[in-house]
N, C-alpha and C positions, 0 to 999 in steps of 0.2 A: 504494500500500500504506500508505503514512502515513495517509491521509483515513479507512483501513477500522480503524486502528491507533487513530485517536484517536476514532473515533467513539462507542466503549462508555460511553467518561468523559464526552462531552456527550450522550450518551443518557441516562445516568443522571443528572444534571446538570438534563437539563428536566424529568427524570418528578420528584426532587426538587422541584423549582423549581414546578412545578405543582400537588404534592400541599400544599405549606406554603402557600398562597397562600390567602387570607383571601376572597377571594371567591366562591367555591362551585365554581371552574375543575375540580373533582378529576374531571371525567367527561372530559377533556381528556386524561387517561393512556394509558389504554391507545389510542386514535387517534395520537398523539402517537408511540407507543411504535412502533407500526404502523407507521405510516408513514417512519417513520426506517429500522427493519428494510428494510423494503420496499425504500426507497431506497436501501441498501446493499448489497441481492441484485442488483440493478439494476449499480452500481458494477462490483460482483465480474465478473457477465456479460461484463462489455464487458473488462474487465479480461483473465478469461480467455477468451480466441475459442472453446476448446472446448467450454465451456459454454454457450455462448449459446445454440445454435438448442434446446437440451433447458430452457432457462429461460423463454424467451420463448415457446414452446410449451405452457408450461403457463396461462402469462396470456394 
């Protein structure tokens, strides 16, 4: 539950981090953003057993 706790502040943190960055990276966001989410639905599943076979069902 910590990792799912602190996750929003380094999500927001890289989508920051990526939009300020001087090299033209700013189409890096919403992938970025994605795939963090993603990975945290991922987390939650396993986390709660009930969930899982109606999560991984759907991918």
């Amino acid at each position: 539950m910590i990792l799912i706790a602190s996750a929003g502040g380094s999500i927001t943190d890289l989508a920051r981090g990526l939009w300020r960055d001087e090299s033209g990276r700013r189409w890096l966001v919403p992938l970025a953003v994605f795939l963090c989410l993603f990975g945290l639905i991922l987390v939650l599943a396993t986390t709660v057993e009930a969930l899982a076979p109606f999560i991984y069902a759907i991918f």
